[in-house]
C-alpha positions, 0 to 999 in steps of 0.5 A: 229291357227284358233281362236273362233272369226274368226270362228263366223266372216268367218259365219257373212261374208258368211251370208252377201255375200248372204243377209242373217242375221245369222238366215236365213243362219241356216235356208238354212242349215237345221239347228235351226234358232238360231244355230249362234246367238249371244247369242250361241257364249258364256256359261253362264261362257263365255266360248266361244261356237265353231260352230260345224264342222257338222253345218259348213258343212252343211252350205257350202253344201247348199250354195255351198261354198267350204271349201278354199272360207270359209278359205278365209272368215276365214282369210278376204281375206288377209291370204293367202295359203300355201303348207303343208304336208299331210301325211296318217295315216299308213304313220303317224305310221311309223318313219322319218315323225315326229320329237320328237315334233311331227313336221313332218320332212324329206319331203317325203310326198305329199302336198296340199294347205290351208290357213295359219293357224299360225302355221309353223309346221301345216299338213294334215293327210289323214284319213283312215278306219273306226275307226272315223266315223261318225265324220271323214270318210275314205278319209276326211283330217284334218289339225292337229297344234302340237303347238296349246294348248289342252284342255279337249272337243279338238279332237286331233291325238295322236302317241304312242312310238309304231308306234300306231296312234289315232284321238280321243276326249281329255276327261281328262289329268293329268300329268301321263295318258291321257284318250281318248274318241273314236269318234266312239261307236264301238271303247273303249275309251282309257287311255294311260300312258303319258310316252307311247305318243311320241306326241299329236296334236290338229286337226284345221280342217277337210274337209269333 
């Protein structure tokens, strides 16, 4: 599983590999100066704050850093790939993919490689259509951990036991119902029993 610290250390590294402080690396990437100080990498509470995956984006296109030159950062150079599943939405809905879990099962998939990110049961799901935009567009993957623990603020991909698949933001749980806030305005937001879920997951990453 991706962590708080390797996230904030992989930005440290970039901005050194180019000799730049935190501060200037911002700056390249459009973004307010202070955007990777220190100071924004806690709450007041000390919650951890997590870069957002729009500003890390932004900071790889303008240093022309692909996204496995920046897991390879994540992980120190020492983590390593591997192959895993990838798997496309309309595909997710259909049954023999995942067990009831939610680990993909069966090996009738396409894969790709990635950094190891902890989690043998991790995979990539292809998204399709328009339904998460502006925060996921059609053809971009997210890397999904069904062992990860979820929180409310995660954005998750969750199958019901009607075939149905959602990425969408984790607003509340309870031990009955599950809310979901939609990624995009032109979608309602969703509240499901949670005896309708066959399984919930918590995305790692997105390459967009």
């Amino acid at each position: 599983m991706l962590s708080h610290a390797q996230i904030w250390r992989a930005l440290d590294r970039l901005a050194e590999r180019l000799d730049l402080s935190p501060s200037a690396l911002a700056r390249r990437a459009g973004l307010d100066a202070t955007t990777f100080n220190r100071s924004k990498r806690e709450a007041a509470d000390g919650r951890p704050r997590w870069p957002s995956t729009e500003s890390i984006a932004k900071v790889l296109a303008a240093t022309g850093t692909s996204l496995d030159d920046f897991m390879g950062l994540v992980n120190g150079g020492t983590g390593g790939r591997r192959a895993i599943p990838l798997i496309g939405f309309a595909q997710a809905g259909e049954g023999g993919y995942f067990d009831d879990a939610g680990f993909p099962v069966g090996g009738a998939w396409d894969e790709i490689a990635f950094p190891n990110v902890g989690d043998e049961h991790a995979y990539a799901l292809e998204i399709s259509g328009d339904s998460m935009l502006p925060l996921y567009r059609d053809g971009d993957v997210v890397v999904v951990s069904p062992a990860a623990p979820i929180r409310r603020g995660d954005r998750v991909v969750v199958k019901t036991r009607e075939g149905e698949v959602l990425a969408k933001e984790l607003k509340r749980q309870t031990n009955r119902t599950v809310e979901l806030r939609s990624l995009n305005p032109d979608h309602p937001d969703r509240l499901l029993q949670e005896a309708d879920i066959a399984w919930i997951a918590r995305v790692l990453w997105a390459s967009q």
